[in-house]
C-alpha positions in Angstrom: 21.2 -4.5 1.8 17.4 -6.4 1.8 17.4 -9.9 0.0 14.4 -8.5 -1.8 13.9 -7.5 -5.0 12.6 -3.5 -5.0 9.7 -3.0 -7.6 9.7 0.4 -9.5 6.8 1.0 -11.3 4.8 4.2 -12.3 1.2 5.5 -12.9 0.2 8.4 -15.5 -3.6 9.0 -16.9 -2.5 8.9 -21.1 -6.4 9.0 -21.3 -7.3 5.0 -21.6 -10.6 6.1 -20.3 -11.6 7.6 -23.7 -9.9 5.1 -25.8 -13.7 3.6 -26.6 -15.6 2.0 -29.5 -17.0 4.7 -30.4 -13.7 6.6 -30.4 -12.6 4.0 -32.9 -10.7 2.0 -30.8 -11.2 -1.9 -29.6 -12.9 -2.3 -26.4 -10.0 -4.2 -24.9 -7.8 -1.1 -24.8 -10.2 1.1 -22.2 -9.0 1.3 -18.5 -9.5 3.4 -15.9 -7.5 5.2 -13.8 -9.3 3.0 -10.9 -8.9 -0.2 -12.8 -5.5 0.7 -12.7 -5.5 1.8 -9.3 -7.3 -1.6 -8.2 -4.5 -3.6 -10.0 -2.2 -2.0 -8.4 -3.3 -3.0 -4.5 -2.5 -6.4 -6.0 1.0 -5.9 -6.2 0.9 -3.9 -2.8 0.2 -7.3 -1.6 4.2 -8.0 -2.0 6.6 -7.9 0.6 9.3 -5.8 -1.8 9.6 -2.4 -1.7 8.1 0.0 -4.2 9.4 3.3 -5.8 6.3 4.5 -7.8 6.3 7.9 -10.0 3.0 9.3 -10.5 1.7 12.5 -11.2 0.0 15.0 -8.4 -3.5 14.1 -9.1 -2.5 10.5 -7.6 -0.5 10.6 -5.2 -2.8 10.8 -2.1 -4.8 8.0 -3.7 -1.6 5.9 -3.6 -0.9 6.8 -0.2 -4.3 5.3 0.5 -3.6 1.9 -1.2 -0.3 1.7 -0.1 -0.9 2.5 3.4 0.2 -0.2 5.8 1.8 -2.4 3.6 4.6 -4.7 4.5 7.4 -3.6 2.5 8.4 0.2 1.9 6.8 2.5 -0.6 8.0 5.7 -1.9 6.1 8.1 -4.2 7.8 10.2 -6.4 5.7 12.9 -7.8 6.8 13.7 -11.2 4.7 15.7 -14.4 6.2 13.6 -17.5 4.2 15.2 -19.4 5.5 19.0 -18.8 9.6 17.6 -18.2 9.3 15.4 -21.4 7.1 17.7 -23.4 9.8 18.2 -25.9 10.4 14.5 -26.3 6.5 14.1 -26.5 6.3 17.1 -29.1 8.7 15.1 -31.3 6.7 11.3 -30.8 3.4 13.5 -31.7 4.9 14.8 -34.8 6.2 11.7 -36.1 2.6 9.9 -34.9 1.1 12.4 -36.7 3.1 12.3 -40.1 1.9 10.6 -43.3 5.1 9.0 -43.3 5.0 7.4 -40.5 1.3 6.2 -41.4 2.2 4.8 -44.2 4.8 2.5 -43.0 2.5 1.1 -40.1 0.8 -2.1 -41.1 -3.1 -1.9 -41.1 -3.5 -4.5 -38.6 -0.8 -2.7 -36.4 -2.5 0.4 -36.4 -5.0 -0.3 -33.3 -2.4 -0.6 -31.0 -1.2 2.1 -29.0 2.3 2.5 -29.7 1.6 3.0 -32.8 -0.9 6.5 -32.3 -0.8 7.2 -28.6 1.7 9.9 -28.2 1.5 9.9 -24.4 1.8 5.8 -24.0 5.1 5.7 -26.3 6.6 8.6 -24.2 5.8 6.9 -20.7 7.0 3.3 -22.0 9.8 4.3 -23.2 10.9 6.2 -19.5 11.2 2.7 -17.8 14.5 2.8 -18.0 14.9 6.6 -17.1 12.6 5.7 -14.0 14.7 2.5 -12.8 18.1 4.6 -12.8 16.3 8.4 -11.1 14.8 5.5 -8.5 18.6 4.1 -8.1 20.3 7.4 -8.2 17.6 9.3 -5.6 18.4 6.3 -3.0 15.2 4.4 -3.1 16.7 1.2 -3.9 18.1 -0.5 -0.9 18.2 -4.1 -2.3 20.7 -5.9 -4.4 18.5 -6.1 -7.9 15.7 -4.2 -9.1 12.8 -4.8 -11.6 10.2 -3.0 -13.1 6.8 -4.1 -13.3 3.8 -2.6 -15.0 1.8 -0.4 -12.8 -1.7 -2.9 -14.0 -0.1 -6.2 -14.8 -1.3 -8.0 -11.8 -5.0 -7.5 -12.7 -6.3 -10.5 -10.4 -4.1 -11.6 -7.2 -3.6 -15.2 -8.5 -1.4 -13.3 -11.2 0.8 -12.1 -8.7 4.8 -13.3 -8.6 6.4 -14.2 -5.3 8.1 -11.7 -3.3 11.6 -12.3 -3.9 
C-alpha cells in the first residue's frame, strides 16, 4: 500500500451558473463549471491519488487537467442525476412542500441545502462515493478522504500531500 492519502472527490453541473441576483439568489453562490474546473488543477497539484466521479460532459475536460500529474487519477463516469432520480424526486418534493418551507428559518432560506434539490442529493453521496471508490479498487493507500471538488480555490489553500 502507498503512504499517501488517496483524494476522492466529484464534479456535477447542479446549475450554480444560474444561481444569479437576478434569479434571487446572493452573488456569492454563482460558479461556474470552469471556476470549478480551475479550482480543481489546484488540488491536481498534489502528489495523492485521485478517484473523481463526474458526469460525461466532463470527463475529457478532466483528462485534460489531470493529465501528467504526479499521482494517479481515475475518472469514474457516473449520471447521479438519472441512478438517483428517485432519491432526487423525493428531496424535490419535500423542497418543494409548504411544510418544509415553513419550518426553514428566513435567514436560512438563501442557502442551498435548503432549495437546491440537485446540491442536497450530490452532498449527501459523499459517503456513497468514498465506499463505490473503495469497493471498485481505486484506493490503494491506507486512509482515504474526501475533499470538495472547488475547495482549494487559490494554490496557497492547498493541504500537504500526505
Amino acid at each position: 500500500m502507498k503512504e499517501l492519502i488517496t483524494i476522492v472527490t466529484a464534479f456535477y453541473d447542479i446549475g450554480r451558473e444560474n444561481w444569479t441576483p437576478e434569479n434571487g439568489h446572493p452573488s456569492y453562490l454563482q460558479r461556474s463549471p470552469e471556476t470549478y474546473i480551475e479550482r480543481f488543477g489546484h488540488l491536481c497539484t498534489l502528489k495523492n491519488d485521485i478517484v473523481l466521479f463526474t458526469s460525461k460532459e466532463f470527463v475529457e475536460r478532466l483528462r485534460e487537467v489531470t493529465r501528467g500529474r504526479t499521482g494517479k487519477t481515475t475518472i469514474i463516469e457516473l449520471d447521479v442525476f438519472e441512478s438517483f432520480k428517485e432519491e432526487l424526486s423525493v428531496i424535490r418534493k419535500i423542497h418543494g412542500s409548504d411544510e418544509y418551507r415553513n419550518m426553514v428559518s428566513s435567514s436560512e432560506i438563501k442557502n442551498p441545502e435548503y432549495w437546491s434539490s440537485e446540491y442536497v442529493l450530490v452532498t449527501n453521496l459523499k459517503p456513497y462515493f468514498l465506499h463505490v471508490a473503495a469497493e471498485n479498487g481505486n484506493i490503494d493507500t491506507e486512509m482515504v478522504s474526501w475533499v470538495d471538488f472547488g475547495y482549494c480555490r487559490t494554490p496557497d489553500i492547498l493541504p500537504v500531500s500526505r
